[in-house]
C-alpha positions in Angstrom: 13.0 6.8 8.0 12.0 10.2 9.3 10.5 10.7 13.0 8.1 13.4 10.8 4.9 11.5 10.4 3.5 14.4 7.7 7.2 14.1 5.9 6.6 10.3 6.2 3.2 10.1 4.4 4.0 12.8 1.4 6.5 10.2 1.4 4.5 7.5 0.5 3.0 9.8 -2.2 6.0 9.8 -3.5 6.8 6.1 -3.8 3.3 5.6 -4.8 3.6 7.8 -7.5 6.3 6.3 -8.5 5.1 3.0 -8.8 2.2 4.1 -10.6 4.8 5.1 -13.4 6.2 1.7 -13.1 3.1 0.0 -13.6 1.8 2.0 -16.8 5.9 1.3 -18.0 4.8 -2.2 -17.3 1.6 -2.3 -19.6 -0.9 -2.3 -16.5 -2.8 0.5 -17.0 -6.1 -0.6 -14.6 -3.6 -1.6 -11.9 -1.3 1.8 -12.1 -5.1 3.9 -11.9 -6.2 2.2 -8.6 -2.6 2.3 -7.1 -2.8 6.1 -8.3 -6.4 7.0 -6.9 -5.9 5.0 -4.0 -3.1 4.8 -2.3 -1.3 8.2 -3.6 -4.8 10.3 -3.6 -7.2 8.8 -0.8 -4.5 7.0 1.8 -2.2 10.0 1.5 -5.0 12.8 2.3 -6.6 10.6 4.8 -2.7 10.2 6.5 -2.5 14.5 6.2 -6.0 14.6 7.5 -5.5 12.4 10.7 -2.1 13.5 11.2 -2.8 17.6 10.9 -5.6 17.4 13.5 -4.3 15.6 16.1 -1.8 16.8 18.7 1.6 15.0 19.9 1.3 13.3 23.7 3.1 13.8 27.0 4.9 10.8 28.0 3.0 11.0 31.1 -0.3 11.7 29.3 0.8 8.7 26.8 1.1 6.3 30.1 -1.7 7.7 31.6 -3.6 6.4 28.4 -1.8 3.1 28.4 -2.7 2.4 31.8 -6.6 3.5 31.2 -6.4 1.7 28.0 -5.3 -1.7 29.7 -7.7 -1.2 32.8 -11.1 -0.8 30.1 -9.8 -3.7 27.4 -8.1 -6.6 29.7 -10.3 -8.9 28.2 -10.3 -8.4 24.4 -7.3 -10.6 24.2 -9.4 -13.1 25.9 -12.5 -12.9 23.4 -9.7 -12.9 20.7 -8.6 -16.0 21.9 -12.1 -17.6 22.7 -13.0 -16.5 18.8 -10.0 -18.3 17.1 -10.5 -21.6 19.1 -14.3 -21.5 17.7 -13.4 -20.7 14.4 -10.5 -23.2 14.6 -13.1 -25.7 15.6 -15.9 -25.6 13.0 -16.1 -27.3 10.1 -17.1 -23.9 7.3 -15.6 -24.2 3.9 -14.8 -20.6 2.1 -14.7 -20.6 -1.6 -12.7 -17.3 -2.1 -10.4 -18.4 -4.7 -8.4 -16.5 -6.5 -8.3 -16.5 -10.3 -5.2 -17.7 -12.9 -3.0 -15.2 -14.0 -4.2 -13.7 -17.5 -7.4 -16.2 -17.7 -9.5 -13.0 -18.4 -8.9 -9.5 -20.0 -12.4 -8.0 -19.5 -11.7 -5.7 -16.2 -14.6 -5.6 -15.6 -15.4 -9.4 -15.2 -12.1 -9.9 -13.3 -12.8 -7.0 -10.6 -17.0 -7.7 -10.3 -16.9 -11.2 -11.0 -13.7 -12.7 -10.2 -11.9 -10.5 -7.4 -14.8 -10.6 -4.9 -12.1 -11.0 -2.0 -9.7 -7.8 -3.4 -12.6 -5.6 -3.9 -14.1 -7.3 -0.1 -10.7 -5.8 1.2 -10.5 -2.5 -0.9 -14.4 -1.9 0.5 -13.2 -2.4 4.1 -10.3 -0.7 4.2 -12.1 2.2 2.7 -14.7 2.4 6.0 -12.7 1.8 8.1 -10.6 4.8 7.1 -13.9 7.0 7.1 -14.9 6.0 10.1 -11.5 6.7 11.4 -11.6 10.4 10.2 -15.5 10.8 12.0 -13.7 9.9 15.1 -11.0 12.1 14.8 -13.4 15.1 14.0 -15.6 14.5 16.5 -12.8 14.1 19.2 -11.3 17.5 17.5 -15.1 19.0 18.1 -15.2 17.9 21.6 -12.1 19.7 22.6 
């Protein structure tokens, strides 16, 4: 609820940290580790990171960017569109099914063997924060 964005993600730290409590409270020790590592450790110093090295807009230089940012990408909502229709159209089934609650206690089967499409997410979410850092240094470097 603050307009700080550094207050906002120390703030999510907090919360996180919180619910890590919760969860080991709870008897879920694996689950209260990743919410710890990942979302209190990596997603907060990745949210200080970005938000420390870059610098607050205009509102000219933010419409400026609009503008330019509309004139360069008018037709990515196009090959959005043009993407769904095909995918809407073929016939591929997915077998990503998530398992029953409590039908293993081995972590390590349920996360390698059995949570394919969590740890397909986790993975994902973890580049694409990299990469979003490498861009923000090298824009930083540039100026």
């Amino acid at each position: 609820m603050t307009r700080s964005l550094l207050r906002s993600a120390i703030g999510l730290a907090s919360v996180s940290a919180a619910l890590t409590i919760i969860m080991f409270r709870l008897r879920s020790p694996v689950a209260a580790v990743f919410e710890l590592s990942v979302c209190s450790g990596f997603i907060s110093v990745l949210f200080v990171t970005a938000i420390s090295l870059t610098n607050p807009l205009t509102r000219s230089e933010i419409m400026e960017r609009m503008k330019d940012r509309l004139n360069r990408f008018w037709y990515l909502p196009l090959i959005v569109a043009a993407a769904g229709l095909a995918l809407s159209l073929m016939n591929v089934e997915i077998f990503l099914r998530l398992p029953p609650a409590e039908a293993e206690r081995d972590v390590r089967n349920v996360l390698w063997n059995m949570r394919q499409l969590d740890l397909l997410g986790h993975i994902i979410l973890l580049i694409l924060g990299s990469f979003g850092v490498a861009v923000l240094f090298k824009k930083q470097r540039d100026k």
